[in-house]
PLY file of the C-alpha trace (Angstrom):
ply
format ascii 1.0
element vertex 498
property float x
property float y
property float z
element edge 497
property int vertex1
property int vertex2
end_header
-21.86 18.76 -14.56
-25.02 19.96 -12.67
-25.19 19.50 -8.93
-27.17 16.36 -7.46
-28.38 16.80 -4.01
-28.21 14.31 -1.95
-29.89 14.31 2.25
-30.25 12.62 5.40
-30.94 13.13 8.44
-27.79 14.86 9.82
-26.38 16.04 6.45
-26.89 17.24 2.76
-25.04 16.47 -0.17
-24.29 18.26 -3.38
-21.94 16.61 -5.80
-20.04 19.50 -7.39
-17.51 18.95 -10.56
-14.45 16.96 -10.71
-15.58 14.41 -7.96
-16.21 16.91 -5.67
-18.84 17.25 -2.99
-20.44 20.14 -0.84
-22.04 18.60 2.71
-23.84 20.33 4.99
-23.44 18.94 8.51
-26.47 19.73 10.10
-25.15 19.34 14.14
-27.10 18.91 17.15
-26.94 21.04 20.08
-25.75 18.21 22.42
-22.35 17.82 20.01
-21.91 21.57 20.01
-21.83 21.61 23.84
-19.20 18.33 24.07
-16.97 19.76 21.72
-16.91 23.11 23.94
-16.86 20.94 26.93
-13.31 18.89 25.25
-11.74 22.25 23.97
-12.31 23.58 27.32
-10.40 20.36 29.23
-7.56 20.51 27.20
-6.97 23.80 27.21
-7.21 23.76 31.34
-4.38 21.01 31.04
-2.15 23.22 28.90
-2.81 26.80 29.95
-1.46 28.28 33.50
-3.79 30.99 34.79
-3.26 33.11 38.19
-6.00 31.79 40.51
-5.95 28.33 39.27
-3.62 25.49 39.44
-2.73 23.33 36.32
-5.14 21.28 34.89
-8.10 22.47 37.05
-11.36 22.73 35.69
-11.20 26.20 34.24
-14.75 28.22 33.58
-15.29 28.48 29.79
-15.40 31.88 30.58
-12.21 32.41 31.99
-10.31 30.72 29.68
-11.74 33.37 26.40
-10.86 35.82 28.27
-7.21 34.82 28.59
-7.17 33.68 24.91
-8.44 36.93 23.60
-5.25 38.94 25.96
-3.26 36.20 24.39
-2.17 34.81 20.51
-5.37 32.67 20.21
-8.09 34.96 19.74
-11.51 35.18 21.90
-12.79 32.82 19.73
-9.89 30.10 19.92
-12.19 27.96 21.85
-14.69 28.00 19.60
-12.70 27.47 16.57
-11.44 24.32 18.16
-14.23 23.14 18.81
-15.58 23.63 14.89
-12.42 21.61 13.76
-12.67 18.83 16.07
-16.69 18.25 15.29
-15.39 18.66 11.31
-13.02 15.46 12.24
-15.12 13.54 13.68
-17.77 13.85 11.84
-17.14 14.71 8.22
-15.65 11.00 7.49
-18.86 8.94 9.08
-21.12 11.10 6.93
-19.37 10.82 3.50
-19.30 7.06 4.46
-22.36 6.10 6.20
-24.99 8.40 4.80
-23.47 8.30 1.51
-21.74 5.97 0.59
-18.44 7.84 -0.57
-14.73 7.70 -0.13
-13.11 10.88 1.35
-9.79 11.95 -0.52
-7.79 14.79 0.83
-8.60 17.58 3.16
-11.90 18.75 3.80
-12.60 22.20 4.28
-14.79 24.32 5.33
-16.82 26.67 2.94
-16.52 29.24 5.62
-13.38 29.65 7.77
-13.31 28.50 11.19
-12.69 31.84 12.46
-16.12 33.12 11.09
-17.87 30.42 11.64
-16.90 30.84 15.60
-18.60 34.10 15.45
-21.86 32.40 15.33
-21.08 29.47 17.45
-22.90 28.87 20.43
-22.25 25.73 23.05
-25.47 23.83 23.08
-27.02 24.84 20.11
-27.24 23.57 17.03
-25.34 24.33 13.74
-24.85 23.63 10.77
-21.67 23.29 8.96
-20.91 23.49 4.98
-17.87 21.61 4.28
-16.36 20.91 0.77
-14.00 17.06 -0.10
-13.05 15.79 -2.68
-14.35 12.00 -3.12
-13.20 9.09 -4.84
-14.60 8.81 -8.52
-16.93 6.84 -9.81
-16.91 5.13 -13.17
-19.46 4.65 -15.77
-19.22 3.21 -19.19
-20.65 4.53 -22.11
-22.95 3.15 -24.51
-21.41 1.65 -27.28
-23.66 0.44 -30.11
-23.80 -3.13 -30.57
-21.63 -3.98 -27.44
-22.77 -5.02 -24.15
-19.39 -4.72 -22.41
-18.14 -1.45 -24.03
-14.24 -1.91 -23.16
-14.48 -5.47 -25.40
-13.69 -4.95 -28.72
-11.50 -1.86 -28.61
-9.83 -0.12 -31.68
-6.46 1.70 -32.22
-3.18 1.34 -33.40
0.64 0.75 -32.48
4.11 0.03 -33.92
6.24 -3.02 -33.55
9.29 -4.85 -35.78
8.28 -7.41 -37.95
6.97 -11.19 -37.13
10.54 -12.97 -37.04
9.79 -15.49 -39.88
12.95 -17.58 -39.61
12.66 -18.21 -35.72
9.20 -19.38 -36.84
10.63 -22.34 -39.67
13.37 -22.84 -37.10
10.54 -23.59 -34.20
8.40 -25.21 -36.76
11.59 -27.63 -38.06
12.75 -28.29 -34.78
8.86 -29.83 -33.78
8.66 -32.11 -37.42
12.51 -33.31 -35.87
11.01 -34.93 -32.76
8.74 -36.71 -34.63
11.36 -37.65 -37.54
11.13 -41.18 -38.49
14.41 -43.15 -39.32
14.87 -46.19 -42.04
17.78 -48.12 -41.85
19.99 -47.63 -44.70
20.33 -50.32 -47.71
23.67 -52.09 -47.67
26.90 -49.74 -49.40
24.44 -46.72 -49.22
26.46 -43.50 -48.67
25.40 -40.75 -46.27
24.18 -37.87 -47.67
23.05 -34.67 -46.60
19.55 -35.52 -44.22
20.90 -38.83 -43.31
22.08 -39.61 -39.72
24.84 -41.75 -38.34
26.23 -43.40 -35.07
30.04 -43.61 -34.89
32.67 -44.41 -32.66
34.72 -40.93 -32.48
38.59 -40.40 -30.70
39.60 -36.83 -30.56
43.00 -35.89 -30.61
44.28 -31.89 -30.77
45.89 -31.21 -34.26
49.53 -30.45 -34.49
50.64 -27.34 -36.94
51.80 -29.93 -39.12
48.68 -31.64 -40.01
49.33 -34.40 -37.57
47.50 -35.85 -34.34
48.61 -34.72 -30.80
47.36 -35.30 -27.63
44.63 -36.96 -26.79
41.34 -35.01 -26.11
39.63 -34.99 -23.00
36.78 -38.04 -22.67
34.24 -35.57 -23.01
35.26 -34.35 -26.69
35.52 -38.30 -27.68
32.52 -40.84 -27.32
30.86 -43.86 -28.71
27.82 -44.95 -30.50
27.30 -40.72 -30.83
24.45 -40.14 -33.19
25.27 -37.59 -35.74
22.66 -35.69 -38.38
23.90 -34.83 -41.45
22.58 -31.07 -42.05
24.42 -27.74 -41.44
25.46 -25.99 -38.77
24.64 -28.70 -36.45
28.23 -29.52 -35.36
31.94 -28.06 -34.96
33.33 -27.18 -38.14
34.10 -29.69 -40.24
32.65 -33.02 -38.99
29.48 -33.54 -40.80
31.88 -32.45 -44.12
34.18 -35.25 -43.55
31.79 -37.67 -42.96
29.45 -36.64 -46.01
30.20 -39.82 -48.79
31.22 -42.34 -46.13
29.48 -45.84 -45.86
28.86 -48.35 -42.79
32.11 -49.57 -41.32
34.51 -46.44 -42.82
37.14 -45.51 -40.91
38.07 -41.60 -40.92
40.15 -38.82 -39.71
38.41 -35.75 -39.40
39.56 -32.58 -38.89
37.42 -29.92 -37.04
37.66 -26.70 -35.76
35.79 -26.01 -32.14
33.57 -22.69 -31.70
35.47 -19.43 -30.78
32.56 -19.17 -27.78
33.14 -23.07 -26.40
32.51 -23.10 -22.79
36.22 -24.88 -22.33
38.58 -22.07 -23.33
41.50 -24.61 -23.75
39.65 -25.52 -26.59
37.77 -22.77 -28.05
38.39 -21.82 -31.73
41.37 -24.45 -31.92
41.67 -27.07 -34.42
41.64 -31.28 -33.36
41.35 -34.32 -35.25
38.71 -37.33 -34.84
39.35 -40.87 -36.22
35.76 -41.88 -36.97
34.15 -45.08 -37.28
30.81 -45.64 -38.87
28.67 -48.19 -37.05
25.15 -47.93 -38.53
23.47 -45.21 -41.18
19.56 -44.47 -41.69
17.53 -42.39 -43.66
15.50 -39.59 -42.30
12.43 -38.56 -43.09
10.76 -34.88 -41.80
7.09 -35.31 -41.65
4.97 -33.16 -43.27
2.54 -30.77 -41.50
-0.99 -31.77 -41.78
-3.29 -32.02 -39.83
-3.18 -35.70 -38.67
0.25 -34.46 -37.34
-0.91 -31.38 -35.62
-3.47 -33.99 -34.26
-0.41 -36.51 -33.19
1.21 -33.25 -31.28
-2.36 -32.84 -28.77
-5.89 -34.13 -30.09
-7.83 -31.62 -31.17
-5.03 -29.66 -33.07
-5.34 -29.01 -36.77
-2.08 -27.58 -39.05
-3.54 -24.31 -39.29
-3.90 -23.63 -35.07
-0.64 -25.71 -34.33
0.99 -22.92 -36.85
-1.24 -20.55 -34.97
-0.01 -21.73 -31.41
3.26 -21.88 -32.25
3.53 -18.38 -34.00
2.12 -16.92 -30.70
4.77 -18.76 -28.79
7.65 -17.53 -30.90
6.36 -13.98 -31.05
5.73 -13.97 -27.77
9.44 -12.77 -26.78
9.44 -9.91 -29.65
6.02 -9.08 -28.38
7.30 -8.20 -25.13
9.68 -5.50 -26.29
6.26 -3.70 -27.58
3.79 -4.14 -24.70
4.39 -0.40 -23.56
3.13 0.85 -27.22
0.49 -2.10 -27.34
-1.04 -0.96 -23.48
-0.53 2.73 -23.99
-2.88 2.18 -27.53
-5.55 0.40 -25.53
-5.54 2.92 -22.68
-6.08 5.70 -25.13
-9.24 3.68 -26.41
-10.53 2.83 -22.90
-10.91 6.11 -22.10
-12.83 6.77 -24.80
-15.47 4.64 -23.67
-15.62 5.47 -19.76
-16.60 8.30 -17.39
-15.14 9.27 -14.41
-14.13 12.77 -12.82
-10.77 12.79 -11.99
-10.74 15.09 -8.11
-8.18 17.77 -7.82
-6.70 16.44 -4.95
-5.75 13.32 -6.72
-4.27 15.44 -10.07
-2.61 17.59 -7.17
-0.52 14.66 -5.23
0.57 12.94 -8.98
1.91 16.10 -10.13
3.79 16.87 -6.73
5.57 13.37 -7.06
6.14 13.64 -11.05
7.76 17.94 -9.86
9.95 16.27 -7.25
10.94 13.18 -9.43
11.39 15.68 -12.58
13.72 18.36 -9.86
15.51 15.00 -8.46
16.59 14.02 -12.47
18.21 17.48 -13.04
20.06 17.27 -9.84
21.54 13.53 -10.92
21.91 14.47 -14.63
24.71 17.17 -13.49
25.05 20.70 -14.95
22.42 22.46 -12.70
23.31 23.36 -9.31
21.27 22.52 -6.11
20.79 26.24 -5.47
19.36 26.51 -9.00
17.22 23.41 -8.25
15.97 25.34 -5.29
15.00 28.25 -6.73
12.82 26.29 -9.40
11.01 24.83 -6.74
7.81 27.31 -5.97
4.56 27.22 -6.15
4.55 28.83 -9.70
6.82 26.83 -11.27
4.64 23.57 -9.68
1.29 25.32 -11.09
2.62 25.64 -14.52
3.93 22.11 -14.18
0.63 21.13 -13.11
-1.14 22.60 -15.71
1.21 20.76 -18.03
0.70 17.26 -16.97
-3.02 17.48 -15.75
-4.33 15.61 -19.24
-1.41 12.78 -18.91
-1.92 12.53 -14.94
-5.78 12.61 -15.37
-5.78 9.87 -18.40
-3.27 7.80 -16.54
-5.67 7.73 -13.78
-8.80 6.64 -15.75
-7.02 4.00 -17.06
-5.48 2.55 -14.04
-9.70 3.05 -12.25
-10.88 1.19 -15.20
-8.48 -1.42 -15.85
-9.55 -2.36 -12.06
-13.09 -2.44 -12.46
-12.41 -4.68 -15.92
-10.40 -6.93 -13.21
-13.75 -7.29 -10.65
-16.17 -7.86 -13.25
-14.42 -10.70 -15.46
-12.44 -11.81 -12.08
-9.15 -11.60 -13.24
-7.04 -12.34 -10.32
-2.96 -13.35 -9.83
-2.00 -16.35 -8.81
-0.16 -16.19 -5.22
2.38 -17.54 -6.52
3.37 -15.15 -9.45
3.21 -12.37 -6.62
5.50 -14.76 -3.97
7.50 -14.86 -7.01
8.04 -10.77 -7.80
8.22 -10.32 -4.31
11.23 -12.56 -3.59
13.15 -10.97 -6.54
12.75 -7.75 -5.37
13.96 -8.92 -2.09
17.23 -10.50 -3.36
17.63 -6.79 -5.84
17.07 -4.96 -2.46
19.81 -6.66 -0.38
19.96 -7.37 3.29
20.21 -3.66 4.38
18.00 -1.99 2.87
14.59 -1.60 4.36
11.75 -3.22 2.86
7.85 -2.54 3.47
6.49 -6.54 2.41
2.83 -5.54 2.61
3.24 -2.01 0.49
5.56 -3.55 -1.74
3.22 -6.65 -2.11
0.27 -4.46 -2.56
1.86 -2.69 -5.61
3.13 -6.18 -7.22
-0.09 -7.82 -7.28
-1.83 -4.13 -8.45
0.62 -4.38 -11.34
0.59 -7.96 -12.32
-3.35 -7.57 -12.39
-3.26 -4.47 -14.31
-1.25 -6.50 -16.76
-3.36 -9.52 -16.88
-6.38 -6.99 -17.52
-4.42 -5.59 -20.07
-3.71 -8.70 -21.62
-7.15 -9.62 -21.68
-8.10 -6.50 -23.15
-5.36 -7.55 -26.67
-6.55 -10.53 -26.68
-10.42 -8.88 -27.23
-9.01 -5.64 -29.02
-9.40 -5.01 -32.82
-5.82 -3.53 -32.82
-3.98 -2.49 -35.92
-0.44 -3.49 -35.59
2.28 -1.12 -38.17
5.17 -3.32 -39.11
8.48 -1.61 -39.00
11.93 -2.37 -40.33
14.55 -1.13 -38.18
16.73 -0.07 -41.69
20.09 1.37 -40.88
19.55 5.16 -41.32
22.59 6.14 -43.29
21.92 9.89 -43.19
21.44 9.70 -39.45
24.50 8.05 -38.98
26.40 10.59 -41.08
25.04 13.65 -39.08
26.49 12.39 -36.03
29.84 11.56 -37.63
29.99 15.04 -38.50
29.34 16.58 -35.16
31.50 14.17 -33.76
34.15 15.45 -36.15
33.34 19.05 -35.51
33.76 18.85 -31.71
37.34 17.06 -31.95
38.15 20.10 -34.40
37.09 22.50 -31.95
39.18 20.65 -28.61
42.52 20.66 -31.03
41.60 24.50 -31.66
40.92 24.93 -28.20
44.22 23.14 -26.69
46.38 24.71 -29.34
45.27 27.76 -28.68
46.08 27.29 -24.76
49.83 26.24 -25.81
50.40 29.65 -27.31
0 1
1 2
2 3
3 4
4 5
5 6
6 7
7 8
8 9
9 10
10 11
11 12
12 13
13 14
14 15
15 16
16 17
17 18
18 19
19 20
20 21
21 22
22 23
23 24
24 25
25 26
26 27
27 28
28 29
29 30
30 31
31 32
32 33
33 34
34 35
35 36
36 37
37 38
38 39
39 40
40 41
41 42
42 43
43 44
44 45
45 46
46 47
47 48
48 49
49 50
50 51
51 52
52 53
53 54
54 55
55 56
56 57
57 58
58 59
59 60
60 61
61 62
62 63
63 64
64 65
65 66
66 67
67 68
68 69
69 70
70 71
71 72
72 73
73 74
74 75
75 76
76 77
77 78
78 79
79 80
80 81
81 82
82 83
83 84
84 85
85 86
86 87
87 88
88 89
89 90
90 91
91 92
92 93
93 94
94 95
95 96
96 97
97 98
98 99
99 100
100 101
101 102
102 103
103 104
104 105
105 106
106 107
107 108
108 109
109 110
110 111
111 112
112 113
113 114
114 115
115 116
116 117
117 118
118 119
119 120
120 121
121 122
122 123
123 124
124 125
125 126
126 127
127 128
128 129
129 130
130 131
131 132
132 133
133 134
134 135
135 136
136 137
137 138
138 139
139 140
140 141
141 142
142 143
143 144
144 145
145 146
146 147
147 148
148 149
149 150
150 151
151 152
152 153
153 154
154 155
155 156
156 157
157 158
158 159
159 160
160 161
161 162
162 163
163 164
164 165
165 166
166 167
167 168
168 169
169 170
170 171
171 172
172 173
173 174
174 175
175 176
176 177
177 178
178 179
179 180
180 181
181 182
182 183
183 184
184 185
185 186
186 187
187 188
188 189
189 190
190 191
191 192
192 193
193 194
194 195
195 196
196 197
197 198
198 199
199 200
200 201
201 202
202 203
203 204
204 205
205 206
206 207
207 208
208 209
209 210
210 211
211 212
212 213
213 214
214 215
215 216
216 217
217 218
218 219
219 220
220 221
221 222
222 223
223 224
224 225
225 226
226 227
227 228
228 229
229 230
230 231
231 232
232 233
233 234
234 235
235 236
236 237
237 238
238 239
239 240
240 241
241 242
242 243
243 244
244 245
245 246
246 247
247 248
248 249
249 250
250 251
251 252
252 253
253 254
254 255
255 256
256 257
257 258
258 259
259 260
260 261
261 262
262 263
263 264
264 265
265 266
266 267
267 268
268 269
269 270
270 271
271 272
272 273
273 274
274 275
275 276
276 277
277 278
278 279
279 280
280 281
281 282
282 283
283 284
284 285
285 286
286 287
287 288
288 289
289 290
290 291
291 292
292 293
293 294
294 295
295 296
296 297
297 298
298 299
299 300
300 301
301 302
302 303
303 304
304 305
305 306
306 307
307 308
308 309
309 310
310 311
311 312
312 313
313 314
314 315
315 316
316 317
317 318
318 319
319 320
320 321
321 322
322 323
323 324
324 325
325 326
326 327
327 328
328 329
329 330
330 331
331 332
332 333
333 334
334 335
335 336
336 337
337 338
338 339
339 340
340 341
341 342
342 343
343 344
344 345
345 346
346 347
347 348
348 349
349 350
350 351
351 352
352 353
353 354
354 355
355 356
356 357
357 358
358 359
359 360
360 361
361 362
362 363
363 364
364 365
365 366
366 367
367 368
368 369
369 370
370 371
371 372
372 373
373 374
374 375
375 376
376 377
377 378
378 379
379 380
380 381
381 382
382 383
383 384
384 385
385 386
386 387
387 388
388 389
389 390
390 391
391 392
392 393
393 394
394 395
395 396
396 397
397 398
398 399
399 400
400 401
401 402
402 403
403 404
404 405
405 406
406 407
407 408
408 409
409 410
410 411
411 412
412 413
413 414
414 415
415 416
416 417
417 418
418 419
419 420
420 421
421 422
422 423
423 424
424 425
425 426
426 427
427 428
428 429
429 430
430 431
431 432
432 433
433 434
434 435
435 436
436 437
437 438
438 439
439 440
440 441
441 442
442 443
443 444
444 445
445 446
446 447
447 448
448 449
449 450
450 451
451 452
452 453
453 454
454 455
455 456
456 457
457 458
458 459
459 460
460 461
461 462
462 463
463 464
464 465
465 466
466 467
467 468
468 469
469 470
470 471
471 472
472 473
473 474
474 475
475 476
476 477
477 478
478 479
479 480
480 481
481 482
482 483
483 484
484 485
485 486
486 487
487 488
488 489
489 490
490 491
491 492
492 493
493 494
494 495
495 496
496 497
């Protein structure tokens, strides 16, 4: 990147590479002299000099002549003086006169030290400092494509569409709008027919006889019952299959192993059931004057549409990692931004320290090991490792934010009132909890997601269907080793007996 230069009236600017910036701070003599002035104050409160009592106003000249017998140099004064006008004034011009975001440190171009050498009280100077600054971001042009982040191409892996949740979903809607005919007179129910009956429940004895009564709960009258599979305990819709209106008959069932009452789970009990009233039932098709009877304005093909997004939905989930980390990859194809050092720096500190703390929980590496990995070689080599991930990570994150200001995607309070009071209940009572940082990341994230959401919903992604196939040589690899170690324990422990 070439430099840009950049002025005002009491600084210059040249944008260097990697969001950095050299500014000259061009300082007036009246600043020089009341930063001397300051330095000189509160070194007279500090400093005890024969001659002069504590916190008397010391001459400047006095007070360089003890610093150069002392530690701080002849030109301590003046140094101090350099780094408080750098404070004071380095922020203000990044931000007033140009419009830019310090990150990090500055520094100057020339130490302190040898700047001071030059330094005179009530004259002018100028200083060269160089900062890092927070990106910018610019998109590319993209042929054809005002909004270049719209449209995005790549691809990702996820299991197949569950097809039978989908007719289950799909059967379940034509059921609440089933319509029921009363059945002709000595008409026996059949499978797809329904029923109301009186029922009594009784447990079964061993012998094939009733026993004691069931609770009320497990009995009931005028109970409708559908005559379809695996609707019911076992049993029930089986003896009922055949009967007609007014048939009496004892039924034998057996409850589900996983019934909520465990006096009754997976136990066998008898019902003497009494037919009051039979119908036939009839599914309706799905057409489009149902999908219309559902919400106006819904043909078959979007109700199928709307509903397999609503049953995929839950699958989808499982692959939004793969699905966000194939749309980040194309974002940053089609944006700019220089990523500063200072920002690659501080992410790869955190990911050393988190990467150190793993080994130390993981067992098997001691903490003076764990020491002695942390240096600053080992951190520059990890550095240098994850600068591309830390530096694409980054772009995405910047431009996923930007996508959020200019289409205005924004969380609902409540969704973030939401995260935030579950993360309050997983904390506990005693642990401490920062509300506004932790609220500040929540919403950051639950925007980020939105914006990614957005971003599927406008993508051209191509989605790989995989089976998740039992992988029998796999599986046979590991029984081996398995096998292997236990030989090698019996070796071991039978060679410790002799």
């Amino acid at each position: 990147m070439s430099a840009e230069t950049d002025g005002s009236e009491t600084s210059i600017l040249t944008r260097l590479p990697e969001s950095a910036v050299e500014l000259t701070l061009k300082i007036p003599g009246s600043a020089t002299a009341a930063a001397y002035e300051k330095a000189c104050m509160e070194l007279s409160k500090q400093i005890s000099i024969p001659g002069f009592r504590k916190g008397a106003k010391i001459p400047p000249q006095v007070l360089e002549q003890s610093m150069a017998a002392g530690k701080g140099g002849k030109n301590a004064l003046r140094v101090e003086a350099i780094n408080s006008l750098l404070t004071k004034l380095i922020e203000s011009a990044l931000k007033d006169d140009h419009g830019l975001e310090p990150i990090g440190q500055p520094n100057l171009v020339t130490p302190a030290e040898e700047v001071a050498n030059d330094f005179t009280p009530g004259e002018p100077i100028e200083l060269l400092v160089k900062c890092d600054v927070w990106p910018e971001i610019s998109w590319k042009n993209v042929e054809d494509k005002e909004k270049p982040y719209l449209g995005l191409e790549g691809a990702y892996k996820r299991k197949p569409f569950n097809q039978e949740k989908f007719d289950k979903a799909l059967n379940d809607l034509r059921e609440r709008y089933v319509t029921l005919e009363p059945a002709s007179e000595g008409s026996i129910l059949a499978e797809g027919d329904s029923c109301r009956v009186n029922m009594v429940g009784y447990m079964a004895n061993e012998d094939g006889t009733k026993g004691e009564p069931l609770p009320n709960a497990a009995s009931g009258d005028d109970v409708e019952i559908v005559i379809g599979p695996g609707r019911y305990m076992e049993g029930l819709v089986e003896g009922i299959v055949g009967a007609k209106v007014g048939d009496d008959r004892t039924v034998t069932v057996t409850f589900p192993p996983n019934l909520k009452d465990k006096t009754l789970a997976g136990k066998q009990a008898m019902f003497d059931v009494t037919v009051l009233e039979a119908s036939h039932r009839t599914l309706p098709e799905v057409t489009d004057e149902f999908a219309a009877g559902v919400r106006a304005g819904l043909t078959a093909a979007t109700l199928k549409e709307e509903l397999q997004k609503a049953v995929d939905s839950e699958d989808a989930k499982e692959y939004v990692g793969p699905r966000n980390a194939a749309l980040g990859s194309a974002l940053a194809e089609v944006m700019d931004v220089e990523v500063p050092d200072t920002l690659v720096t501080n992410q790869a500190r955190e990911k050393f320290a988190m990467m150190m703390t793993e080994m130390r929980d993981q067992g098997g590496v001691s903490d003076e090991e764990i020491k002695n990995q942390i240096n600053p070689e080992n951190f520059s080599k990890y550095k240098e490792i994850a600068k591309h991930d830390i530096i694409r990570d980054f772009k995405v994150s910047m431009a996923t934010d930007e996508i959020a200001r200019l289409e205005g995607i924004e969380v609902p309070d409540f969704q973030v009132e939401e995260q935030l009071q579950a993360i309050k209940k997983d904390a506990g009572e005693d642990e401490q909890f920062d509300e506004t940082m932790i609220r500040g990341k929540v919403e950051t994230t639950l925007q980020r997601q939105l914006v990614f959401d957005f971003l599927a919903d406008q993508s051209s992604l191509k989605v790989e269907y995989i089976n998740e196939e039992f992988n029998e040589e796999m599986m046979q690899k590991l029984a081996d080793e398995s096998l292997e170690r236990e030989q090698k324990l019996e070796e071991e422990s039978a060679g410790e007996e002799e």
